[in-house]
Short mmCIF file of the C-alpha atoms (twelve columns), coordinates in Angstrom:
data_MODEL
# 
_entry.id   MODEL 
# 
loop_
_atom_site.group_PDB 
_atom_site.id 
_atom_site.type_symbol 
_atom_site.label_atom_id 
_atom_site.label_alt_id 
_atom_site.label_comp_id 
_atom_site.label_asym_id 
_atom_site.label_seq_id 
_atom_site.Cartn_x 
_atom_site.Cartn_y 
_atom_site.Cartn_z 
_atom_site.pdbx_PDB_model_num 
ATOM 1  C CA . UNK A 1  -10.284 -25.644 -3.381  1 
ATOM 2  C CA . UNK A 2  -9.859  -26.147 0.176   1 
ATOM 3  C CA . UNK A 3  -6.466  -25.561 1.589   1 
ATOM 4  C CA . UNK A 4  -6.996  -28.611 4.021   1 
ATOM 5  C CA . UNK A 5  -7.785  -31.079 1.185   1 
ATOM 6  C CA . UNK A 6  -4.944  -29.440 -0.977  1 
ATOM 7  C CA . UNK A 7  -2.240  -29.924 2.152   1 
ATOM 8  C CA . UNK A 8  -3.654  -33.784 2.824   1 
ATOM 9  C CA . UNK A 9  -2.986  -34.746 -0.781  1 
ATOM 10 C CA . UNK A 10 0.367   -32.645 -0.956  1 
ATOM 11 C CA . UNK A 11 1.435   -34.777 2.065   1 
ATOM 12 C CA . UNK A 12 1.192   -37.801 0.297   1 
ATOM 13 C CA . UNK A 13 2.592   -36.838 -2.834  1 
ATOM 14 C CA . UNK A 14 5.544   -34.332 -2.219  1 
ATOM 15 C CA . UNK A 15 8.004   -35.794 0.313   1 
ATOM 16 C CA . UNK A 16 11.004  -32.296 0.181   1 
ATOM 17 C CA . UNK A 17 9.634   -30.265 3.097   1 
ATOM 18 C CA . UNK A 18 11.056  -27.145 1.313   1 
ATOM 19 C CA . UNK A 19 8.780   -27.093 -1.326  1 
ATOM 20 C CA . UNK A 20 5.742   -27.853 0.624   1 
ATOM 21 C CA . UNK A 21 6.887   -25.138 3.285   1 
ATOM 22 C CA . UNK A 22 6.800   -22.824 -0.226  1 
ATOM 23 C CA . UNK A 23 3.700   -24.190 -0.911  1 
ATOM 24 C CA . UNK A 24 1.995   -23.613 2.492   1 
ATOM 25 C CA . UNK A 25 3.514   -20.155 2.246   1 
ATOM 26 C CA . UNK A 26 2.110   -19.076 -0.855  1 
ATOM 27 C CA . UNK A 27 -1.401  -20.740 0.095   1 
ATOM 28 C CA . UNK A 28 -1.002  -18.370 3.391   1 
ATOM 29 C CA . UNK A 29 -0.425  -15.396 1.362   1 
ATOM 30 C CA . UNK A 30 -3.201  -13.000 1.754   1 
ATOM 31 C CA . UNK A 31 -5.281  -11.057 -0.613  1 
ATOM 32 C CA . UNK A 32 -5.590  -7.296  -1.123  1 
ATOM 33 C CA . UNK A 33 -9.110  -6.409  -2.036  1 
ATOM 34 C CA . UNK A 34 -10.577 -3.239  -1.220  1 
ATOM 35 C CA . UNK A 35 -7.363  -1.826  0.419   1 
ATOM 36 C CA . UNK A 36 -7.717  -4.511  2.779   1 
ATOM 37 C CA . UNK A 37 -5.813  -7.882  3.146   1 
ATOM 38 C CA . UNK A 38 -7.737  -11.185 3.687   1 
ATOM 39 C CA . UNK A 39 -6.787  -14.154 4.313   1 
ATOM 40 C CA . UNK A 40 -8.813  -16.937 2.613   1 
ATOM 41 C CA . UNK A 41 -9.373  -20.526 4.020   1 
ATOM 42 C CA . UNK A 42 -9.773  -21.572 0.221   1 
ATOM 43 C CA . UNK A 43 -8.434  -21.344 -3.154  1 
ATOM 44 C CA . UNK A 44 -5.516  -20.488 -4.922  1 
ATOM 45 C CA . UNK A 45 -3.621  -17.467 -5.403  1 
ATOM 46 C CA . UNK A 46 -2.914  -16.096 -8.778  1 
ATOM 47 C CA . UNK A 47 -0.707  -13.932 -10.260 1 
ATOM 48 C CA . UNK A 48 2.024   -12.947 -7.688  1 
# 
C-alpha cells in the first residue's frame, strides 16, 4: 500500500489532526531487518 495513496484518502476521511499526526507517525516508523533500520515508502507496519 502506498503511503501517498493511504495519506490522500486519510485526508478526506479523518478530519482530528491528532490522529492522523499518529497515523503519519506510525507509517514513518522504520523497520529493523538485518540489524539495520529502513524506512519503507510502502506498506504497513505490524506488530509494534
Amino acid at each position: 500500500m502506498s503511503h501517498v495513496h493511504l495519506r490522500s484518502f486519510l485526508d478526506q476521511r479523518v478530519r482530528d489532526g491528532v490522529i492522523r499526526r499518529a497515523i503519519d507517525k506510525w507509517l514513518k516508523a522504520g523497520v529493523l531487518e538485518g540489524g539495520a533500520v529502513m524506512h519503507p515508502n510502502e506498506g504497513t507496519p505490524q506488530g509494534g
